[in-house]
N, C-alpha and C positions, 0 to 999 in steps of 0.2 A: 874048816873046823875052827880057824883061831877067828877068824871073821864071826861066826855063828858064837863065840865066848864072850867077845868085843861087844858084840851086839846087848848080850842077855845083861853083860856087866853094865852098859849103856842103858836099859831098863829098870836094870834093879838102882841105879845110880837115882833118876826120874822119879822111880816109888817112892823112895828114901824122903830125896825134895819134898816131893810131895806130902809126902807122911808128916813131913814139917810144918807145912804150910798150916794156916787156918782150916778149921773144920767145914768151911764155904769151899776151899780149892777143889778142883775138878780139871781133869783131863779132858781136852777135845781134840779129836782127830780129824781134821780134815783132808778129802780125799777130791781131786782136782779131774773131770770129769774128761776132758780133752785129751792129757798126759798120763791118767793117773797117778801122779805125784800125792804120797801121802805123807802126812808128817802129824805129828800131835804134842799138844805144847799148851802150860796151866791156861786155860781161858778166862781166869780171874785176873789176869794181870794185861793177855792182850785180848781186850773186850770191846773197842773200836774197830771193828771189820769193816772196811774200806769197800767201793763197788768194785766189784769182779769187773774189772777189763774186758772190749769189747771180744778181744782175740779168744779169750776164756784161757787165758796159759796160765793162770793161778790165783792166788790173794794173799791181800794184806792188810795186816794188824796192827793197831797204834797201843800203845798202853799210856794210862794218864799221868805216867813218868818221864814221857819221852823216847820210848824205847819203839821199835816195829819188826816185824816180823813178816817176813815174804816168804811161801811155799809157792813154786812154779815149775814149771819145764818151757824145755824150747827143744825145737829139733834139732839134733849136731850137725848141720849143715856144709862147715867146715871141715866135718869129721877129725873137732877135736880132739883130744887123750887129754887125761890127767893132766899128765908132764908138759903138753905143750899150753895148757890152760893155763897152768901156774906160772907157766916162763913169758907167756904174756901179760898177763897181771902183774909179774915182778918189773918188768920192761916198762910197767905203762907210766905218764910224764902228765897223767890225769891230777889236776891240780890240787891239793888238802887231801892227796888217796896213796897211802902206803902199807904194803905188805908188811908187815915184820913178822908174820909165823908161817911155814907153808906145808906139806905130808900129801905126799902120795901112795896112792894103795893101787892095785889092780882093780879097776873102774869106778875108781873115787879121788877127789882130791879136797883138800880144806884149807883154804885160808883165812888169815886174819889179822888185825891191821888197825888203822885210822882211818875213816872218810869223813871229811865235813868235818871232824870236830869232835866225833861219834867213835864207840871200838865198833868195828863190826868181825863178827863169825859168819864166815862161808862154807858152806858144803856141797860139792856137787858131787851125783852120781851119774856117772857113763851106762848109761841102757844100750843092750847089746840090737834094743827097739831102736837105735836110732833118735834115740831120746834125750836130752841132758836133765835131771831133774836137783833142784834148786833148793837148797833153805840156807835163807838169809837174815841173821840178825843184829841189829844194831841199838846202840844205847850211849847215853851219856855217862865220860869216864867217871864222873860221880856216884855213877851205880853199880861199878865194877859187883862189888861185896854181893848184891840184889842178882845180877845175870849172869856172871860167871857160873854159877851152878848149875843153873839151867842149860846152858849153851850146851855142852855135849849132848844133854840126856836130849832133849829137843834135837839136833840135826842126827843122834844118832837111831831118832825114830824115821829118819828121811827112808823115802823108801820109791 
């Protein structure tokens, strides 16, 4: 139930945005053929859509800011968890890459951080498929103000 209030707050949050934007913004939803990983996120802003990958495990999105945007999955192979995802991305010794926010739920986890130079927001969810399904976003610290609003309503469309 409080996951299903998260959720709709997480929607009405996205509208809101959106409701702000220019009278051109619009919503696209894309849904990932292989994983079914769905996610939907303003496509006036990431409008450079990248080639789909030969694997077909997702896509992504450039905006003329600087910013991208990756929806995917991958199989949990390892039979990852939340918990030990995030304890290995806190561990990792990956060069310009640092956690500084992390939250675990039952079959979800989010971080986010620095990489490169960039803030990025991570959202994974744990498929009970055997699944891990992905949304990834990054941007230059100079556009905090521009993607921070965004960032929830987007990974909380992950699906």
């Amino acid at each position: 139930m409080e996951a299903r209030m998260k959720r709709r707050q997480a929607v009405l949050v996205f509208v809101a945005t959106l409701a702000a934007m220019p009278a051109s913004a619009a919503p696209s939803t894309y849904v990932n053929e292989r994983f079914g990983t769905v996610c939907t996120f303003p496509d006036e802003i990431f409008t450079d859509r990248q080639p789909e990958p030969e694997n077909g495990d997702g896509q992504v999105w450039l905006s003329a800011d600087g910013a991208s945007l990756t929806c995917s999955g991958i199989l949990n192979v390892d039979n990852d968890t939340p918990k030990s995802f995030v304890a290995d991305e806190k561990a990792s010794k990956e060069p310009g890459y640092t956690v500084t926010y992390s939250k675990t739920g039952k079959g979800w986890a989010v971080l986010s951080g620095m990489k490169d130079g960039k803030i990025f927001y991570e959202r994974r969810v744990f498929g009970r498929d055997g699944v891990i399904r992905t949304v990834w976003i990054d941007y230059p610290p100079s556009l905090k103000a521009k993607y921070d609003p965004l960032v929830g309503a987007i990974a909380g469309s992950l699906k």
